[in-house]
N, C-alpha and C positions, 0 to 999 in steps of 0.2 A: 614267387610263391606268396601266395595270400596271408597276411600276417590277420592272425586270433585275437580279437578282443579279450581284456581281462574277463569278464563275466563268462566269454564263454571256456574259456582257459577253468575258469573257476567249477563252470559246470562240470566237464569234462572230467576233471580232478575226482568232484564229490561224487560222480557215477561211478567211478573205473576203479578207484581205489581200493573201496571194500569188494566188490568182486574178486579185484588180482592178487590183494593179501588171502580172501578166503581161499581162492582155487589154488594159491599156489603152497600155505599152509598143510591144507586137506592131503595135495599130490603128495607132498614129501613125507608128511605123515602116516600116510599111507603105502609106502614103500617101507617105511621103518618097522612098523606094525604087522605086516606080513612076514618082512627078515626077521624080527623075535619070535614069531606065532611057529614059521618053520626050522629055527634052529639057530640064528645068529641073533646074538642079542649084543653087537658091536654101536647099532642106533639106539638099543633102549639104555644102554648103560650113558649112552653120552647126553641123553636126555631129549632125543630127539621123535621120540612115539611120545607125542601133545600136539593139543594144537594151541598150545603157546606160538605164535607167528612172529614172535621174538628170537627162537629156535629155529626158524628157522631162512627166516630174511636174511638178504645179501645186498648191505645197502645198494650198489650199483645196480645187480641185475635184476633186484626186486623193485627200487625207488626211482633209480634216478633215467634206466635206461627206457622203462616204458613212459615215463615222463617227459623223456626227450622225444619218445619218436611218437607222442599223444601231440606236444605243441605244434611239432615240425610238420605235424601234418601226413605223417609217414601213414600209408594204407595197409599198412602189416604192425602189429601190437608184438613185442616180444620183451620174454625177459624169464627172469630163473632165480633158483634158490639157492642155497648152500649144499650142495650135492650130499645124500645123504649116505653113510658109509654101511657100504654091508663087504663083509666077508665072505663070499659066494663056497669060497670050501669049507665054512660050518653048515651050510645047506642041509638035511638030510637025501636031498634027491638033487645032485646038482643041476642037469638038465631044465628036470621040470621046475626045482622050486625057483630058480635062474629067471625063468620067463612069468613064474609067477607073482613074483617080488617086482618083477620090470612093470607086467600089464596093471599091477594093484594102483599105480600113478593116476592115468589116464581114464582107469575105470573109475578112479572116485570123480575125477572130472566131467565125465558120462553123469553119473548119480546125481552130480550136484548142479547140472543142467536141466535135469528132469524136474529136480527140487524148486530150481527159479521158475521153472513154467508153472508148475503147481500152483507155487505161493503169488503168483500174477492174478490168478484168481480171487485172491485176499486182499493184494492190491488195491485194486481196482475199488473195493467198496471203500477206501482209506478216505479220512476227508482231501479236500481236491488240494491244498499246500502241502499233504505229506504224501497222495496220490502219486502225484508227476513226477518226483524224484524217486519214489520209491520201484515205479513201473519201470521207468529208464534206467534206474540200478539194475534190476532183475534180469529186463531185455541184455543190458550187454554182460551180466554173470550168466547166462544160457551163451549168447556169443561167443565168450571168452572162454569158455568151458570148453565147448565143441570146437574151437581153435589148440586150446591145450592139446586137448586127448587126439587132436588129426597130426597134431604138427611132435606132440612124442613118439608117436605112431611110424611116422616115417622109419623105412628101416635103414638108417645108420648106424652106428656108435658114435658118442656114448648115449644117444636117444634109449628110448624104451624099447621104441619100436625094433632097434637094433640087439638088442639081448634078447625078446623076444625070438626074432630070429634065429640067434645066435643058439637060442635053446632047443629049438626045433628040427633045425639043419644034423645030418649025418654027421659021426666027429672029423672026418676026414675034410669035411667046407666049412664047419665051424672055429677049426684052430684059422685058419687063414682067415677066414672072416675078422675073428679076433683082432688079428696082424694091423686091421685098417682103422681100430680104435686111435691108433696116435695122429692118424690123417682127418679124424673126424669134423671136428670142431673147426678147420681150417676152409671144410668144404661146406660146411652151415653158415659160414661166415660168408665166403662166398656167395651161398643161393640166395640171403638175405638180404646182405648190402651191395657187394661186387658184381654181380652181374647186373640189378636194375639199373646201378648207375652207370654203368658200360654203356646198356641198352636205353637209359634215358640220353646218352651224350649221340649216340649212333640213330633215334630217333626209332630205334622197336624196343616191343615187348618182350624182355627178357627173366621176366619175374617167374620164375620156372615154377616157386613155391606161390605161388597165386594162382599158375592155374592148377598144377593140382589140389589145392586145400581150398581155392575158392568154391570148386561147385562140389565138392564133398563137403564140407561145411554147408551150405545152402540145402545139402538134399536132408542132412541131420538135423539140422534145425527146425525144415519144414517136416520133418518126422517126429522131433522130440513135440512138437506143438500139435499135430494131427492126435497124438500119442496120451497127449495131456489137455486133448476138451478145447483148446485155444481158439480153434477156429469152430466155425455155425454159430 
């Protein structure tokens, strides 16, 4: 594997940081915010509706592991926050507000995609030393964003995309559904690490979450930017 020059290590750092502090601040803040709006107020009492990113960092899964897999060269960005606590049975509507507390994460990630293609436009007239860093931050907070919101999206548990589900399913599939919350996290580890490196040792393609979030990613990006003036 191709070892990173310091400078570009360095770039890399000052692009990606404030992106994946904002988008991952915004998502959890945004789950907390919906759970007090519709009845649990278990996140606002613990101080976690702000976007203080002090509230809500996890040094490993916020700092140090997309750090590792930025150097290594890894072609998948990952990494998470402090999970933030709602009490689904102060809910007023458990079903619905279940999946509406889930999708408020991802949607702000959507939002704050849109937001970076915008302000690309602002960019751009920046003088040319604050220009280049500031267009290469942007580009990859739309990247990063539309990664977010695909890769919560997934329906697993404890994903978003998995309560989501879990809120919409008849109750009869949604308690078993529930059941495969304690297997979750075992099989995201898997899709992430374990199988490419199976499949990098065997000499195929086993990146299963590559190709589904690769070219859905790729069609939302070229949507959020069709969407927001970027191209002609």
């Amino acid at each position: 594997m191709e070892t990173l020059d310091f400078g570009h290590l360095a770039q890399l750092a000052t692009t990606w940081a404030l992106p994946v502090l904002i988008a991952i601040t915004l998502h959890e803040a945004s789950h907390a915010y919906v759970a007090w709006r519709l009845g649990d107020d278990t996140a606002y009492l613990q101080g976690r509706v702000t976007f203080n990113p002090l509230k809500h960092v996890d040094p490993f899964g916020t700092v140090i592991l997309p750090a590792l897999l930025l150097m290594t060269g890894s072609g998948f960005l990952f990494g998470y926050a402090k999970p933030v606590p709602v009490n689904f049975r102060r809910l007023k509507h458990f079903r619905r507000d279940s999946a509406l507390v889930a999708i408020a994460g991802p949607g702000s990630n959507m939002i704050l995609a849109v937001v970076s293609a915008l302000l690309l436009h602002v960019a751009v007239l920046a003088p040319s030393w604050f220009a280049e860093w500031s267009v290469q931050t942007l580009i990859n907070s739309m990247r990063l964003n539309i990664m977010l919101a695909l890769f919560n999206m997934l329906p697993l548990l404890p994903l978003d995309g998995g309560r989501v589900l879990a809120g919409i399913l008849p109750p009869s599939l949604a308690r078993p559904f529930f059941r495969t919350e304690r297997y979750g996290m075992f099989v995201l580890l898997a899709l992430i690490f374990l199988l490419p490196l199976i499949g990098g040792q065997l000499g195929m393609n086993l990146n299963i979450l590559g190709w589904i979030l690769g070219p859905a990613s790729d069609y939302l990006l070229h949507l959020v930017v069709t969407l927001t003036g970027l191209t002609g």
